[in-house]
KOLMARKE-107634 format. One record per residue: x, y, z of N, C-alpha, C, O, CB in turn. Coordinates in nm, 4 decimals, padded with zeros to 6 digits. Atoms other than C-alpha are relative to their C-alpha. Glycine has a CB too. Example, Ala and Ser with C-alpha at 12.3 -4.5 7.8 and 13.67 -1.06 7.14 Angstrom:
<sites>
SITE|00.0890|-00.1190|00.0000|01.2300|-00.4500|00.7800|00.0900|00.1200|00.0000|00.1936|00.1181|00.0665|-00.0992|00.0027|00.1246
SITE|-00.0820|-00.1190|-00.0060|01.3670|-00.1060|00.7140|-00.0770|00.1090|00.0730|-00.0261|00.2198|00.0899|00.0414|00.0462|-00.1415
</sites>
This chain:
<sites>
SITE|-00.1042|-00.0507|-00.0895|05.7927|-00.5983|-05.4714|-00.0584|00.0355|00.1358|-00.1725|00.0004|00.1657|00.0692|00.1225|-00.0614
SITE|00.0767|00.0144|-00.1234|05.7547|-00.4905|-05.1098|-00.0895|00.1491|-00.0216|-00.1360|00.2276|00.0611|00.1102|-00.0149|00.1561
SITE|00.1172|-00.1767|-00.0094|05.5477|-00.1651|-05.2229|-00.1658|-00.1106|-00.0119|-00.2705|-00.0649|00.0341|00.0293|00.1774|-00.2345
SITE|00.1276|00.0624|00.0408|05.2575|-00.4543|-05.3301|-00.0638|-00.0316|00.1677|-00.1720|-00.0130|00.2233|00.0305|-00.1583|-00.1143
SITE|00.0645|00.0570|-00.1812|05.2492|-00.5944|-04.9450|-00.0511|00.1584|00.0621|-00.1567|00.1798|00.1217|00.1791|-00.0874|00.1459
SITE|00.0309|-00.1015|-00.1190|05.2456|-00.2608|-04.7880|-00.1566|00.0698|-00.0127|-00.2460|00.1031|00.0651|00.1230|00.1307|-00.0055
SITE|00.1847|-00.0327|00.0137|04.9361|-00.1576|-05.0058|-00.0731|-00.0975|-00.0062|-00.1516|-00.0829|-00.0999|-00.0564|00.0723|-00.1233
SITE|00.0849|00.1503|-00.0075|04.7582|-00.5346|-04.9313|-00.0198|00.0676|00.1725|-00.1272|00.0854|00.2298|00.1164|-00.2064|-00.0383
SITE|00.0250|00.0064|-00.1423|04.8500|-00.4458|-04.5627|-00.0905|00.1965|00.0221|-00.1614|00.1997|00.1227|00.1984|-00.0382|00.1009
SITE|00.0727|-00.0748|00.0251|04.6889|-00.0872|-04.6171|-00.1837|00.0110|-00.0097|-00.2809|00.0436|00.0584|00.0606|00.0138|-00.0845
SITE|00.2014|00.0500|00.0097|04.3436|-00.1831|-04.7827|-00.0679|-00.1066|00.1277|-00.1810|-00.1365|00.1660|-00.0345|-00.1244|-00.1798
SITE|00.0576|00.1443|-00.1401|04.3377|-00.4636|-04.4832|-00.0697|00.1086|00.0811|-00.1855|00.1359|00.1126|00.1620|-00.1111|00.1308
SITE|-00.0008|-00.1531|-00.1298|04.3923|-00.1516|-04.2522|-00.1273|00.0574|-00.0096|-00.1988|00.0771|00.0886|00.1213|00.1522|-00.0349
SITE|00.0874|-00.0591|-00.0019|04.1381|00.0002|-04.4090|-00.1423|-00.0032|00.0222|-00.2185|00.0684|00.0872|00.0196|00.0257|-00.0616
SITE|00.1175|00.0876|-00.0378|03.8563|-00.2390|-04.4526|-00.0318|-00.0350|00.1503|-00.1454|-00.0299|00.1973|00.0195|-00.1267|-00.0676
SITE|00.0341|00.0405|-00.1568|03.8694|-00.3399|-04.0965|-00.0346|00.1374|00.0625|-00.1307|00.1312|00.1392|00.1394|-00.0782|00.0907
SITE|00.0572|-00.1294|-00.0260|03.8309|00.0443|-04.0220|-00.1375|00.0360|-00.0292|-00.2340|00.0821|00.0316|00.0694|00.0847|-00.0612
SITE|00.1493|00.0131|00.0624|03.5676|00.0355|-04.2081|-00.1013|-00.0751|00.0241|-00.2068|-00.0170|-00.0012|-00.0007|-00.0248|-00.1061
SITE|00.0168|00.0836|-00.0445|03.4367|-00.2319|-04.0998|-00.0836|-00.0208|00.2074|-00.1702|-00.0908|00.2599|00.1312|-00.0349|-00.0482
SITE|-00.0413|00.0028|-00.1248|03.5001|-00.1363|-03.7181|-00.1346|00.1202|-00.0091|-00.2205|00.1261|00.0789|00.1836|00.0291|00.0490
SITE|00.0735|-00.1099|-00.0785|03.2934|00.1817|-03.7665|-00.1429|-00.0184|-00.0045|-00.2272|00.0173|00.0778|00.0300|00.1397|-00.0523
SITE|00.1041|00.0540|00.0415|03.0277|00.0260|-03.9607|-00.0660|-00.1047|00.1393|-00.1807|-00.1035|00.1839|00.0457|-00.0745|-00.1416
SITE|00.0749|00.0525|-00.1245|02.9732|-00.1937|-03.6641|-00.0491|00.0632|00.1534|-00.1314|00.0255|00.2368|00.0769|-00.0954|00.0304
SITE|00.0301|-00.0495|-00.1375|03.0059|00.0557|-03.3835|-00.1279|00.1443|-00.0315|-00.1860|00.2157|00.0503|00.1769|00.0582|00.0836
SITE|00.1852|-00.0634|-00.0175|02.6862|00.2610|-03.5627|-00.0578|-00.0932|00.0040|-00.1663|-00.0800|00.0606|-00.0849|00.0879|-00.1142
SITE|00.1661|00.1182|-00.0211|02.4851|-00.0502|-03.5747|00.0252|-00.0372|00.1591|-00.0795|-00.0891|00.1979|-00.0031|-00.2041|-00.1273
SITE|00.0213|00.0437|-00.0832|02.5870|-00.1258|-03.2222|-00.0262|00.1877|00.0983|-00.0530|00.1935|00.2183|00.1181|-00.1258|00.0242
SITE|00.0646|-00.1368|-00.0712|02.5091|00.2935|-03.1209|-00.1191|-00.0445|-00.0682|-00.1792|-00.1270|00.0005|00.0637|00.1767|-00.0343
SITE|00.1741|00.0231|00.0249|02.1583|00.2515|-03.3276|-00.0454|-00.1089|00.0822|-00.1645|-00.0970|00.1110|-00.0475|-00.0442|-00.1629
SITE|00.0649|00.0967|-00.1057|02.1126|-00.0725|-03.0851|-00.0140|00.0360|00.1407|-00.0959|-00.0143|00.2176|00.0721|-00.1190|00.0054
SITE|-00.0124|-00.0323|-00.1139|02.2107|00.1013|-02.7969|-00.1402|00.0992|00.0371|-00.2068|00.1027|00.1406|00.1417|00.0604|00.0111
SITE|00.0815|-00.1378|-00.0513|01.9728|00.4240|-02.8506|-00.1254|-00.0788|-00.0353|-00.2237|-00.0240|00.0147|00.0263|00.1751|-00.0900
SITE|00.1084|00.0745|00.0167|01.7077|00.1585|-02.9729|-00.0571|-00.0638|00.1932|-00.1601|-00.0539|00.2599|00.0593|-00.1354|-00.1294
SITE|00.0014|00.0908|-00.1499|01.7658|-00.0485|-02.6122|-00.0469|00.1492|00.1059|-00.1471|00.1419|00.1769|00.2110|-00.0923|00.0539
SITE|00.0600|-00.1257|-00.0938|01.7263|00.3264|-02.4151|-00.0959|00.0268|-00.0381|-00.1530|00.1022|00.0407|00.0604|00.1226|00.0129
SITE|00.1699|-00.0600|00.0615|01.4101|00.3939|-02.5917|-00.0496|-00.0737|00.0733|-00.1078|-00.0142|00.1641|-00.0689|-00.0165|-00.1649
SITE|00.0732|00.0906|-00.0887|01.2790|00.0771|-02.4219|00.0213|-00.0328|00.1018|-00.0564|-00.1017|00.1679|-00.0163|-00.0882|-00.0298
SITE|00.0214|-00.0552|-00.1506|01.4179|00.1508|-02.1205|-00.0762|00.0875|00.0479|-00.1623|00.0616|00.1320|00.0904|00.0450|00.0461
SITE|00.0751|-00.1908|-00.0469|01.2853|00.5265|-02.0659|-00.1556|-00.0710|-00.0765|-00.2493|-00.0046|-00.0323|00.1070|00.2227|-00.1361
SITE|00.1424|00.0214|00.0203|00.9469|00.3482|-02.2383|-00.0602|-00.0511|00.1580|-00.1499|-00.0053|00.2288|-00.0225|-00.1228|-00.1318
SITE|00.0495|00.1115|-00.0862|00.9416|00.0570|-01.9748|-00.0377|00.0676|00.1752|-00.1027|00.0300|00.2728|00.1400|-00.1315|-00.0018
SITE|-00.0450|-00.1050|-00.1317|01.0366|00.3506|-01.7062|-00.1379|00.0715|00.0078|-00.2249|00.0618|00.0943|00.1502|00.1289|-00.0324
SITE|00.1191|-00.0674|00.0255|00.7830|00.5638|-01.8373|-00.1557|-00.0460|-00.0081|-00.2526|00.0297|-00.0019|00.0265|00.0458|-00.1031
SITE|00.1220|00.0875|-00.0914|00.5033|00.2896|-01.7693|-00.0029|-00.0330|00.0719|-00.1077|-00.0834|00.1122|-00.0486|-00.0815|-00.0089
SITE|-00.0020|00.0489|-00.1602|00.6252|00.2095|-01.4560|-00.0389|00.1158|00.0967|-00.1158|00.1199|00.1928|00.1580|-00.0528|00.0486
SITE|00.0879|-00.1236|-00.0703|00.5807|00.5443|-01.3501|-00.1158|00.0384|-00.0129|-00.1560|00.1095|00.0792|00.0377|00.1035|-00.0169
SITE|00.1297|-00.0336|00.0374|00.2477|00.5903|-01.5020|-00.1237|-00.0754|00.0842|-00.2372|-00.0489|00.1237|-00.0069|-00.0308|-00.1479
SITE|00.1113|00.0916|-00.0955|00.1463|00.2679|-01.3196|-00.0308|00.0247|00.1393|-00.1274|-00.0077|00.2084|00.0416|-00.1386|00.0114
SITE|-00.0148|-00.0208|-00.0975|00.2895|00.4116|-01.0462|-00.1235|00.1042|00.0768|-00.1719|00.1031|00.1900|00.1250|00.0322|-00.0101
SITE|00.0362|-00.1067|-00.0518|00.1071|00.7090|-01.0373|-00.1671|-00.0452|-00.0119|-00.2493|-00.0226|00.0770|00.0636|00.1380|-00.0775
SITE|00.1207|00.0566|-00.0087|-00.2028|00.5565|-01.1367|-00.0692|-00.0863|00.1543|-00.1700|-00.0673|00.2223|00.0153|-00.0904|-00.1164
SITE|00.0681|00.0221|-00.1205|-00.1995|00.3266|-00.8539|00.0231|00.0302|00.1429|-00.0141|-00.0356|00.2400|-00.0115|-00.1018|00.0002
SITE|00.0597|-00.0980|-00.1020|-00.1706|00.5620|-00.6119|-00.0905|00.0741|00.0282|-00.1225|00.1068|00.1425|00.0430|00.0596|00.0169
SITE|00.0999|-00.0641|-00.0101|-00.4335|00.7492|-00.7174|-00.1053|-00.1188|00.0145|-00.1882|-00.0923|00.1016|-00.0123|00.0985|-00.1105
SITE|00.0810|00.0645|-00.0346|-00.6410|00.4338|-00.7336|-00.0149|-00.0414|00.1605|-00.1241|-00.0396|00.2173|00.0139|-00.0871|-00.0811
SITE|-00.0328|00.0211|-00.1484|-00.4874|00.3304|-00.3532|-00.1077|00.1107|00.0503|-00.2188|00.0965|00.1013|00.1788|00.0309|00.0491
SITE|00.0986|-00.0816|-00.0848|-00.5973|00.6709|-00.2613|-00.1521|00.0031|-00.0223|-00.2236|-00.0045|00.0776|00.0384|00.1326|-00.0103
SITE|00.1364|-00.0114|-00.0050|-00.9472|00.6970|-00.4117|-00.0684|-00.1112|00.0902|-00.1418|-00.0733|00.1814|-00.0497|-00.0030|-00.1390
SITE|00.0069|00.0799|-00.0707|-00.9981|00.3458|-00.2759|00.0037|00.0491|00.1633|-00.0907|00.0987|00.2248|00.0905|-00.0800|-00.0478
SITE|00.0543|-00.1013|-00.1533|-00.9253|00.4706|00.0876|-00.0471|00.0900|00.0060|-00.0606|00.1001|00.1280|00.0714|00.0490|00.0846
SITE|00.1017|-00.0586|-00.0330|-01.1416|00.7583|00.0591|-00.1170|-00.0531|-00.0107|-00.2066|-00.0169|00.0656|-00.0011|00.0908|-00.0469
SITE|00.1178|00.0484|-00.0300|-01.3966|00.5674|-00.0116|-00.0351|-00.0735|00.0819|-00.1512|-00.0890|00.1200|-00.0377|-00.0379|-00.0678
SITE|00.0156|00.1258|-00.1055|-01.3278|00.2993|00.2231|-00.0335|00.1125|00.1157|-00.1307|00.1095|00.1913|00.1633|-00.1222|00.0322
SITE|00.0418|-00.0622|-00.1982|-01.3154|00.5586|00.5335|-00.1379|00.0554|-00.0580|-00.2256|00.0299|00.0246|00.1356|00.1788|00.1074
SITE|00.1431|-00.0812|00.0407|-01.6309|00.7393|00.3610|-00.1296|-00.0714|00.0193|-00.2348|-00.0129|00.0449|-00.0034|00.0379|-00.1545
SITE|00.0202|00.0625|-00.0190|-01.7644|00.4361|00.3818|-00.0277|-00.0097|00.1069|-00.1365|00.0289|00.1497|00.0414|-00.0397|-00.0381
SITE|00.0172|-00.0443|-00.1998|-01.6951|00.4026|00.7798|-00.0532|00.0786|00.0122|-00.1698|00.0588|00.0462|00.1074|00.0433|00.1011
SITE|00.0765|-00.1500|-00.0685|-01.7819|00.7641|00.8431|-00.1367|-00.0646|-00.0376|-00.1961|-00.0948|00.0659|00.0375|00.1916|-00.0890
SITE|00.1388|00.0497|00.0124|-02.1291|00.6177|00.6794|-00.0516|-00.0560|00.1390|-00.1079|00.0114|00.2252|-00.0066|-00.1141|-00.1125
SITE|00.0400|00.1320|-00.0776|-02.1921|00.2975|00.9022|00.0175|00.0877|00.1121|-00.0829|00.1376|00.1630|00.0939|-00.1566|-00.0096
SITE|00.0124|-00.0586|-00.1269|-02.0324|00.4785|01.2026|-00.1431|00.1413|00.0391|-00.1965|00.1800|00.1431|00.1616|00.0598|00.0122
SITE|00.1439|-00.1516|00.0115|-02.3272|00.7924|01.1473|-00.1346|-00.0804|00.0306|-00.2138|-00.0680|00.1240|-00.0306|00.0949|-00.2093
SITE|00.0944|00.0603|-00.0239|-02.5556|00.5397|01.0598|-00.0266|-00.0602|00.1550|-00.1299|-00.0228|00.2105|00.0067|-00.0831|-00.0940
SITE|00.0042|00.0833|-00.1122|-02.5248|00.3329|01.3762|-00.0065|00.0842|00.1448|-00.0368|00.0710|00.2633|00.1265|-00.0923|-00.0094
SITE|00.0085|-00.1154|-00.1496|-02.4853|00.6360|01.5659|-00.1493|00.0464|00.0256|-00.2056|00.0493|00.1351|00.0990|00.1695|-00.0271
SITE|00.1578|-00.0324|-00.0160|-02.8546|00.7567|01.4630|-00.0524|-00.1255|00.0519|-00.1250|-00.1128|00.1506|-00.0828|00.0432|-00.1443
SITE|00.0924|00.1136|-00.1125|-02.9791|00.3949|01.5828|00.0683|00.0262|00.0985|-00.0100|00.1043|00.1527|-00.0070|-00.1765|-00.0203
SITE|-00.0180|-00.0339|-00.0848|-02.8070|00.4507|01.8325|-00.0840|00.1028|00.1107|-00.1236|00.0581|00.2184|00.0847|00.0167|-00.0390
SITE|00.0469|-00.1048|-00.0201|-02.9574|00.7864|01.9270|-00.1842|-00.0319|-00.0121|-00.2668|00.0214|00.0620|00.0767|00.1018|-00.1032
SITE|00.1367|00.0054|00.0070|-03.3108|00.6514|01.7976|-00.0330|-00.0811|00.0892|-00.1405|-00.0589|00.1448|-00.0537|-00.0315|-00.1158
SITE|00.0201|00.0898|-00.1116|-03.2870|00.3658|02.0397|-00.0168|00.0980|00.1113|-00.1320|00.1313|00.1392|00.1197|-00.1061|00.0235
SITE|00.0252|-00.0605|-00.1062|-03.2260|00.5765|02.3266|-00.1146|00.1158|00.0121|-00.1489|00.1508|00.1250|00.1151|00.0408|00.0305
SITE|00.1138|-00.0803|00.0192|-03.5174|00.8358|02.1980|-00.1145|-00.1106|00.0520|-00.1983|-00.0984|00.1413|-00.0147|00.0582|-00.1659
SITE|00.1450|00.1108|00.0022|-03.7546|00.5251|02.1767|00.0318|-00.0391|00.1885|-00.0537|-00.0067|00.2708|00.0226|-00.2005|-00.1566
SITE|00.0468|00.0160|-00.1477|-03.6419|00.4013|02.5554|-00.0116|00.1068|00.1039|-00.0331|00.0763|00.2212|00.0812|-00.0853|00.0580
SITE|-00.0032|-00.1357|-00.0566|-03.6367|00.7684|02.6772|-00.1625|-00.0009|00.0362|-00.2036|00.0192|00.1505|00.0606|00.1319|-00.1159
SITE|00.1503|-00.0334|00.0624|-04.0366|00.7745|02.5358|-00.0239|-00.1161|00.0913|-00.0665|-00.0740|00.1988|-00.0479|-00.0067|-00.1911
SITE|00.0536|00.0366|-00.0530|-04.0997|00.4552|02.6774|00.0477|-00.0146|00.1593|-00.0223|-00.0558|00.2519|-00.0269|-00.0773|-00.0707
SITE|00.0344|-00.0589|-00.1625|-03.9792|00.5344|03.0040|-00.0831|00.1036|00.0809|-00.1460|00.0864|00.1853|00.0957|00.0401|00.0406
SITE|00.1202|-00.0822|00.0063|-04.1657|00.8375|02.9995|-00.1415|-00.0555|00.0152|-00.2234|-00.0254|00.1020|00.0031|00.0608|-00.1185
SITE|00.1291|00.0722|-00.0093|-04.4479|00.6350|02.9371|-00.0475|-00.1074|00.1138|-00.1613|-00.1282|00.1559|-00.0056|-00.0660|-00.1171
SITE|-00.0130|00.1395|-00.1395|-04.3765|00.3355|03.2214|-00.0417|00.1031|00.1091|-00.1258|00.0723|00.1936|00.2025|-00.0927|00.0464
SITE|-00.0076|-00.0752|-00.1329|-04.3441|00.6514|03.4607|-00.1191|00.0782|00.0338|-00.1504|00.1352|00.1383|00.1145|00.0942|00.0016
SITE|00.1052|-00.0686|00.0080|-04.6422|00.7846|03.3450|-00.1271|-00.0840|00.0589|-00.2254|-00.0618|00.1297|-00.0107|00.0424|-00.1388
SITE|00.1158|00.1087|-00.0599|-04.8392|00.5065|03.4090|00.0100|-00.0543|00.1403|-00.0990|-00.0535|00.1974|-00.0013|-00.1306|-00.0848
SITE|-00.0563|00.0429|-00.1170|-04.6873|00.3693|03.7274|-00.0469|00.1275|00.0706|-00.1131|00.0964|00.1697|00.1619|-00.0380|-00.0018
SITE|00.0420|-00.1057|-00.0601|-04.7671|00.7146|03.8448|-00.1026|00.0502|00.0017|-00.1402|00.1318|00.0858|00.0481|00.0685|-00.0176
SITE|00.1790|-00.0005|00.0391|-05.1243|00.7150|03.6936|-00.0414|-00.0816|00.1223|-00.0929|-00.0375|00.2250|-00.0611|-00.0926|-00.1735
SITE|-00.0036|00.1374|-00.0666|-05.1323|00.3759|03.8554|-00.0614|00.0515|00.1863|-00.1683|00.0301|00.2436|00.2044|-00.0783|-00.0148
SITE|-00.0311|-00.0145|-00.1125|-05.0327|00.5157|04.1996|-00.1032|00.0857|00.0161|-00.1731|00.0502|00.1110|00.1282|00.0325|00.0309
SITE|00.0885|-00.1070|-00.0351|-05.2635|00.8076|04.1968|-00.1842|-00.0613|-00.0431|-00.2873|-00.0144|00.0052|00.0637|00.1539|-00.1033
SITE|00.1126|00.0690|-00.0396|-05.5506|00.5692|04.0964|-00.0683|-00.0450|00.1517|-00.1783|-00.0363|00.2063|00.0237|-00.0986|-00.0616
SITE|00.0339|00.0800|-00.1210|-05.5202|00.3921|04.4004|-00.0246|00.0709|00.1335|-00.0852|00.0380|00.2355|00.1064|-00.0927|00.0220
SITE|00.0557|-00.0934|-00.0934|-05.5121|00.6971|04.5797|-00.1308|00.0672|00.0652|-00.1839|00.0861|00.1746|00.0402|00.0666|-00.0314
SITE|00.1528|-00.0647|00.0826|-05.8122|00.8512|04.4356|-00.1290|-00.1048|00.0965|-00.1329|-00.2217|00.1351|-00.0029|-00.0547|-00.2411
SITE|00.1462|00.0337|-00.0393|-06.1587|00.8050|04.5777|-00.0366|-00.0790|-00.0868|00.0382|-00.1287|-00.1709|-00.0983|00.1058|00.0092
SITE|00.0790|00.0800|00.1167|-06.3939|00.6258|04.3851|-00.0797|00.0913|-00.0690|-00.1063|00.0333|-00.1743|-00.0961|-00.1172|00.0502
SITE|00.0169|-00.0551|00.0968|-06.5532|00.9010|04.2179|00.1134|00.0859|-00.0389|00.1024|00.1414|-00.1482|-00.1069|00.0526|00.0109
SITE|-00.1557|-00.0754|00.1060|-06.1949|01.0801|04.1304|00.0175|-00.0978|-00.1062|00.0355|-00.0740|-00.2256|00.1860|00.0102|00.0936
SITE|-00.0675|00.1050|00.0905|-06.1180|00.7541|03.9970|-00.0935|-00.0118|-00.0959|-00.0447|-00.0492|-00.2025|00.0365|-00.1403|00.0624
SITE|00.0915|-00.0054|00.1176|-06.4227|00.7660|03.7814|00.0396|00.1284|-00.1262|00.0565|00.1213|-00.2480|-00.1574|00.0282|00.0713
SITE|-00.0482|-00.1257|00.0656|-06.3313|01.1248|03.6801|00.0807|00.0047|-00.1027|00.0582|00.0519|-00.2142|00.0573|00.0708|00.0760
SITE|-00.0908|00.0330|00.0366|-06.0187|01.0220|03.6006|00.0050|-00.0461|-00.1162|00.0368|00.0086|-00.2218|00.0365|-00.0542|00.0655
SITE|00.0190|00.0764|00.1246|-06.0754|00.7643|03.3890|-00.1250|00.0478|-00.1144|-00.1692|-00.0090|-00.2143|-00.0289|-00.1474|00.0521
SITE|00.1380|-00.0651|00.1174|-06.3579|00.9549|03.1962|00.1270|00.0833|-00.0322|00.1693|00.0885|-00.1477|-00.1918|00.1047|00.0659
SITE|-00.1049|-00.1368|00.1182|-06.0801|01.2242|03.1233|00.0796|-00.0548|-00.0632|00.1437|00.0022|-00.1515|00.1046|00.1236|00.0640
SITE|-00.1433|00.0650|00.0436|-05.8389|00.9418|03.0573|-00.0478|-00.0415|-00.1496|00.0265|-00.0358|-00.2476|00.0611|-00.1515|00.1090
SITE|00.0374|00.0772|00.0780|-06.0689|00.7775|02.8269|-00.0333|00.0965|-00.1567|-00.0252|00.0517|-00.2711|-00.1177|-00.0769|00.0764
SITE|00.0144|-00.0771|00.0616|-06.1552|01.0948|02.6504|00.0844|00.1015|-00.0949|00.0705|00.1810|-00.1878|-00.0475|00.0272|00.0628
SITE|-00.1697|-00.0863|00.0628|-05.7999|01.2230|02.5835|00.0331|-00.1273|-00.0747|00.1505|-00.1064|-00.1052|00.1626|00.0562|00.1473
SITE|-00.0338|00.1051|00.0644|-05.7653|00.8677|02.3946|-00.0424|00.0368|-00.1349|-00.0261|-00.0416|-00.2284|-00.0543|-00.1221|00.0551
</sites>
């Protein structure tokens, strides 16, 4: 009679309910599965992130640390060069001025001379 359809169309009702919910936890357990490996993929991107910034930065401190080196270094040659032609100007002026006061000199100064010169050697 029609009481048989209404409970056929019932259990339908129901199964598909059933059915419906059964699928929408397996498609929430896929969902909170899929955010896990988002917030993972997130959570190594930031890690890389932060990593290579700190590598960026150590990298440029060492790179300018580096410079500051070479520039120091180059500055003392620098500085030793101009010591060394300082000295041997000193020395050119010394002689050129020896030189001059040779020629001045008598002939026994100039003996003198060169005995004290030879003696301070």
């Amino acid at each position: 009679g029609p009481g048989e359809v209404a409970q056929t169309d019932i259990d339908d009702a129901i199964a598909k309910y059933n059915e419906a919910t059964a699928r929408f936890a397996e498609a929430e357990k896929n969902k909170a599965q899929a955010d896990q490996v988002v917030k993972e993929i997130n959570d190594s991107i930031e890690k890389d992130q932060v990593d290579l910034k700190a590598t960026m930065e150590a990298n440029t401190k060492a790179m300018i640390a580096r410079q500051a080196e070479v520039a120091e270094a180059s500055l003392k040659g620098m500085e030793d060069g101009a010591e060394e032609q300082l000295e041997a100007f000193i020395q050119e002026q010394a002689v050129a001025r020896g030189v001059a006061e040779l020629t001045m000199m008598t002939q026994d100064k100039q003996k003198d001379f060169m005995d004290k010169m030879l003696n301070a050697l």
